[in-house]
N, C-alpha and C positions, 0 to 999 in steps of 0.2 A: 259532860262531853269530854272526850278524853282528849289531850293536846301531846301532840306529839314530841320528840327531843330534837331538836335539831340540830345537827351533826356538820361543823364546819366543812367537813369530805366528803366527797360521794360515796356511798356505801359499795361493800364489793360483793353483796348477795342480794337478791330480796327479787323486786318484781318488774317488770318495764309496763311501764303504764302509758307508753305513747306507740300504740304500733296500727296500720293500715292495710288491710284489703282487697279482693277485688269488686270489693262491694262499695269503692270508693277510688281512689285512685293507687291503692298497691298491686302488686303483681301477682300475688298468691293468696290463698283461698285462708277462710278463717281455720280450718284443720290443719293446712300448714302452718299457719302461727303455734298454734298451739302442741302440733309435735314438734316444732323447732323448738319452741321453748322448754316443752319437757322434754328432749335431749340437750340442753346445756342447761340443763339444774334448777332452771329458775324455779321462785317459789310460785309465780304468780304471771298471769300476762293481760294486757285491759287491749280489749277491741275498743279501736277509737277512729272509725271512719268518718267523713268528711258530711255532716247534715242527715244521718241518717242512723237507724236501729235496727238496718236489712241485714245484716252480718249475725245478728246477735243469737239468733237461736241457732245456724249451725257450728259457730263457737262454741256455745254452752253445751252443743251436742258432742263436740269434739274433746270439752275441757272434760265432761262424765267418762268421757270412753279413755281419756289419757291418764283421769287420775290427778289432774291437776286445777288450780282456783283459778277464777275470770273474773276481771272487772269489767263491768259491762259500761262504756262511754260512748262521747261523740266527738267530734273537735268541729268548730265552729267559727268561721271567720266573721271578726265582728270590727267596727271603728270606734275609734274615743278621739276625737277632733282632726280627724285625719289621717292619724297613724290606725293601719291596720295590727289587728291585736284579733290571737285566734286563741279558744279559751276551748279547753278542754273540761265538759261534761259525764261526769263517775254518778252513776247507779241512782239514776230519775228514775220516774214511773216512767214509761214510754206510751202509756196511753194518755197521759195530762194533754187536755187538747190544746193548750195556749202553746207548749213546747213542741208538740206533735207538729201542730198548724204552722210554728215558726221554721221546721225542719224544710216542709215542704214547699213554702213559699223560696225557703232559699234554696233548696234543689234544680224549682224552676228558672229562677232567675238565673242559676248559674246555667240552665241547660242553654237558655237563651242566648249569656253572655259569650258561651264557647262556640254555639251556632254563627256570633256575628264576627268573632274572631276568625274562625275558619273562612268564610266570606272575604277577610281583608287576605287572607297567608294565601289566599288558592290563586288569588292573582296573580303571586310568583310563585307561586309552589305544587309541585303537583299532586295535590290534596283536593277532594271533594268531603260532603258531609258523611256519606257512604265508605269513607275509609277509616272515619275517626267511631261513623257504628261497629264499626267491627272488630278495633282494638276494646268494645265494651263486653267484658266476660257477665255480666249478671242482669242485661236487659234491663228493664224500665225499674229496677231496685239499685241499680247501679248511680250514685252520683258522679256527674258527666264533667271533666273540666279540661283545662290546660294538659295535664299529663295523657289525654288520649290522644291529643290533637297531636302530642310531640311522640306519641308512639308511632303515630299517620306517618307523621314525618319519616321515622326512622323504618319504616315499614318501607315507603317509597323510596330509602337509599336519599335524602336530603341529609341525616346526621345518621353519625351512626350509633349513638345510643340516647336516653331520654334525658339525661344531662348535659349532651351538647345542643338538642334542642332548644334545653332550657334559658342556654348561656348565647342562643340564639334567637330565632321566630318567634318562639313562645316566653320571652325571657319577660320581667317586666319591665326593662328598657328597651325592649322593640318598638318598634312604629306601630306594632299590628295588636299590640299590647290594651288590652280593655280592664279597668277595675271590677275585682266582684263586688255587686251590690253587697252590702254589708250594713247589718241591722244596729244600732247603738249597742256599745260593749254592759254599757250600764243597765239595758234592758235583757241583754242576753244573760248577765248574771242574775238579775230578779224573776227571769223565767226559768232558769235552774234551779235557781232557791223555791220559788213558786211549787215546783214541781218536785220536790224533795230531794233535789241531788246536788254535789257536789265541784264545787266552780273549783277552778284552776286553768292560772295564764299561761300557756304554753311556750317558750324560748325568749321568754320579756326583754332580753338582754341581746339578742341576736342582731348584730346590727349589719346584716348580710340581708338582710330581709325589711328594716327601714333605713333609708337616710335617718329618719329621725324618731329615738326611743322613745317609747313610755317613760315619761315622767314620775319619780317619786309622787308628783301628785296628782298626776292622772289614776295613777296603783290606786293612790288614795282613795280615790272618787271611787274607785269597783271597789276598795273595802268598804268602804261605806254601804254598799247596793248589797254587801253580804258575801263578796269572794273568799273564801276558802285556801288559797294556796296559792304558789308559784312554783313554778316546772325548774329550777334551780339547774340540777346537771342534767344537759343536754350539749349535744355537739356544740351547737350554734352559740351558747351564751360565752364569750373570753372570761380568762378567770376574773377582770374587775368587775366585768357586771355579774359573773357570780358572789362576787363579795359584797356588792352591793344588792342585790336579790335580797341575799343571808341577812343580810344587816334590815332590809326593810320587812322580810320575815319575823326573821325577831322579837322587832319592836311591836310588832303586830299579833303577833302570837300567830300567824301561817302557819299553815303545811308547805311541805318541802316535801317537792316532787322530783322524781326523775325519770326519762324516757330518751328511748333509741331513735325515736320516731319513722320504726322502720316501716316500706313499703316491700319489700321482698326483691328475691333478687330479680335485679334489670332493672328496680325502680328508684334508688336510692345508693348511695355507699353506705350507709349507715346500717349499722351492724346489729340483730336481735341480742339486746342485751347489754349494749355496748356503754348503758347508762342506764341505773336502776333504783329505786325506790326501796326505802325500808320497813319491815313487817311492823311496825308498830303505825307507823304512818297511814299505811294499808287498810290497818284496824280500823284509826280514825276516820278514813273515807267510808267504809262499809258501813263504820255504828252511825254516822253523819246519814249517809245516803236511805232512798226510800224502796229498796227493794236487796234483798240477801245476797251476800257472794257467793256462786256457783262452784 
């Protein structure tokens, strides 16, 4: 198994391996991913939608027609004693029924959770569940969350983009604010591994998103269960917990990831490309995972 070099800087070519959808909660289709990427050079781009592999063939259909490589993932929000921890999933089988069955269980659950949300926000807002259908571009392949409900919003003139939503109604210190059910981080990595692909923790260091990080020994714990990587350069992570990432990389022999974690434009500030992964790295996820890069 080939082990990658890891490189104290982010690299300044190679591939973004965290970007989203509207087959999940970004704003543009997996063909715009994929010609946005191949016009700014990249070598590579990984669909990595929210619980699902509904994106995945018109990506691959878009990456044949551009001429350009795909990793094919998921990203996954999962808990390790509290702290929510979202782990990005590279080139499983997508038919393994343990990992299939775990998508879709959390599909619903969040369909539900954003259903009971909208029920608290409609009280003062005026939003129905009829407005948050309609900010959904891919029907019943779509996973449904937080960012639709703050598109309603902005749709109805309450914010006026899906970032002020965020920092508002939908934020997760609202009142109206509900947790996603979330399956053990430890069992989400053993059903990646199960299923022949490729675990990695996604912004482990981003402390905009917990009060309270992932512990060196919680990392632990998913190395243990078989994790593969850490998402290293990413917006979110400051440079000490990027040095501390590096540093527990290292000693572990990880992969070292990077991603934009774009949602396209209107969904995110975050830029395709903006934080990128290196072609050797890349390698190691494909010869690692159970199904060929496109």
């Amino acid at each position: 198994m080939t082990l990658a070099h890891i490189a104290d800087n982010p690299p300044s070519e190679g591939w973004d391996l965290h970007c989203h959808t509207v087959f999940s909660d970004g704003r543009q289709t997996p063909a715009d991913m994929v010609r946005e990427a191949c016009a700014l050079g990249l070598h590579g781009v990984a669909i990595t939608d929210h619980d699902t592999t509904a994106g995945w063939n018109d990506a691959a259909t878009a990456a044949t027609e551009y001429g350009l490589h795909l990793v094919r993932g998921t990203e996954v929000t999962a808990d390790a004693d509290g702290v929510s921890v979202h782990m990005l999933a590279y080139q499983y089988d997508p038919h393994n029924r343990e990992i299939s069955g775990l998508f879709a269980k959390l599909r619903r659950a969040r369909l539900e959770r954003t259903k009971r949300m909208v029920e608290l926000i409609s009280k003062d807002y005026p939003i129905t569940w009829d407005d948050v259908l309609a900010q959904i571009r891919e029907g019943d392949e779509t996973t449904v969350g937080r960012p639709h409900i703050a598109d309603a919003l902005v749709a109805a003139g309450a914010y006026p983009d899906r970032s002020a939503a965020f920092n508002g109604a939908v934020g997760s210190r609202s009142p109206y604010y509900i947790p996603t059910p979330s399956p053990d981080a430890v069992d989400v990595v053993r059903a990646v591994k199960q299923a022949g692909g490729v675990s990695v923790i996604a912004h482990a260091g981003d402390p905009s998103r917990n009060a309270v990080l992932l512990s060196d020994d919680q990392i632990g714990q998913l190395i243990d269960a078989g994790l593969d990587g850490l998402e290293v350069w990413h917006r979110g992570n400051p440079p000490q917990q990027r040095r501390r990432l590096l540093d527990i990389a290292s000693r572990h022999h990880l992969l070292v990831t990077g991603g934009s974690d774009w949602h396209g434009q209107g969904g995110k500030p975050n830029r395709l490309g903006e934080n990128l992964t290196d072609d050797e790295t890349v390698r190691s996820i494909v010869e690692r995972g159970a199904i060929p890069l496109i």
